[in-house]
C-alpha positions in Angstrom: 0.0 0.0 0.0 2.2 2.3 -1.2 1.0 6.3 -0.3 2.1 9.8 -1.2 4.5 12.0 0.8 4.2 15.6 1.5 6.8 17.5 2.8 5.8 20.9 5.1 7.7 23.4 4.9 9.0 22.9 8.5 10.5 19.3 7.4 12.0 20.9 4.5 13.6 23.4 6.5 14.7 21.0 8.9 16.5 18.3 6.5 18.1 21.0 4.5 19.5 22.3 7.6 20.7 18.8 8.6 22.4 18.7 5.0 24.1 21.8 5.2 25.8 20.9 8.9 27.3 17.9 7.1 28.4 19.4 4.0 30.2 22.1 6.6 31.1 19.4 9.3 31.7 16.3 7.4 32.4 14.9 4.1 30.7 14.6 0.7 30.7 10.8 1.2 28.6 11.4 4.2 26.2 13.6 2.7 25.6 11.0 0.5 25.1 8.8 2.9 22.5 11.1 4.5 20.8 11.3 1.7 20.5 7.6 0.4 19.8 6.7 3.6 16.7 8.7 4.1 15.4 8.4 0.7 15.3 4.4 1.5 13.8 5.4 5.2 11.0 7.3 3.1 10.2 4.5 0.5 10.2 1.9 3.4 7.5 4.5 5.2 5.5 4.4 2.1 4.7 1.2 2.5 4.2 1.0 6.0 3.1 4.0 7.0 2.6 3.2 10.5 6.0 1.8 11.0 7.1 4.5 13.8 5.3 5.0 17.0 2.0 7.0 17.4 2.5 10.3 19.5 -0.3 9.4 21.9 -1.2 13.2 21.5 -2.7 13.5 18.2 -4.9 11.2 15.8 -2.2 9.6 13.5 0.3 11.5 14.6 4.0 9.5 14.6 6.9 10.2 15.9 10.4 7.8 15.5 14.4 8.3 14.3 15.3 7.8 10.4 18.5 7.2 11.9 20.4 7.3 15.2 20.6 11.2 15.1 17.6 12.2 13.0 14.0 12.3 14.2 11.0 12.4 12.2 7.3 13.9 12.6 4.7 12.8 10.3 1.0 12.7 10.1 -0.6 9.9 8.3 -3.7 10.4 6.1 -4.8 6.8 5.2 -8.7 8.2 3.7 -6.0 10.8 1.4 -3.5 7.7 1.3 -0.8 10.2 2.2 1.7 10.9 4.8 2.8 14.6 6.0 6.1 15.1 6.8 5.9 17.6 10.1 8.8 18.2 11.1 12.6 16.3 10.5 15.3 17.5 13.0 18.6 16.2 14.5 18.7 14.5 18.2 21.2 17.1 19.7 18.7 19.7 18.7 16.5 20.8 21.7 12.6 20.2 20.7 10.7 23.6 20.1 7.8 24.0 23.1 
């Protein structure tokens, strides 16, 4: 059951600014790396969409890493067949109140 994705501006924001601290921290290689490994975290999500765990707070709301220092925030529309990307941000990042 494959769905769409729809990234909000605020996850946008978020993963370019992850990007851009490894392009000036780290190497190209690792951007890379970044990169590849999220796009495969993203197709995996499409097709199981409930694969992280549910906030609790909100309807469909999930929260869970991409990887050991990257945490996503996406609703899940399953009448729209579509998943909203809320928020991506790093671990060492403090969460916004």
């Amino acid at each position: 059951m494959a769905v769409k994705l729809v990234w909000t501006k605020r996850a946008i924001q978020g993963y370019d600014r992850i990007v851009k601290h490894l392009y000036e921290e780290w190497t190209e290689k690792e951007v890379k790396n970044f990169v590849q490994e999220t796009a495969h975290f993203f197709e995996l999500l499409k097709e199981n969409p409930k694969m992280l765990e549910p906030t609790g707070k909100n309807k469909n709301l999930y929260r869970g890493p991409i990887n050991r220092l990257t945490i996503l925030t996406y609703r899940y529309k399953p009448r729209k067949k579509e998943i909203i990307l809320v928020n991506v941000r790093e671990t060492r990042r403090k969460p916004l109140k």
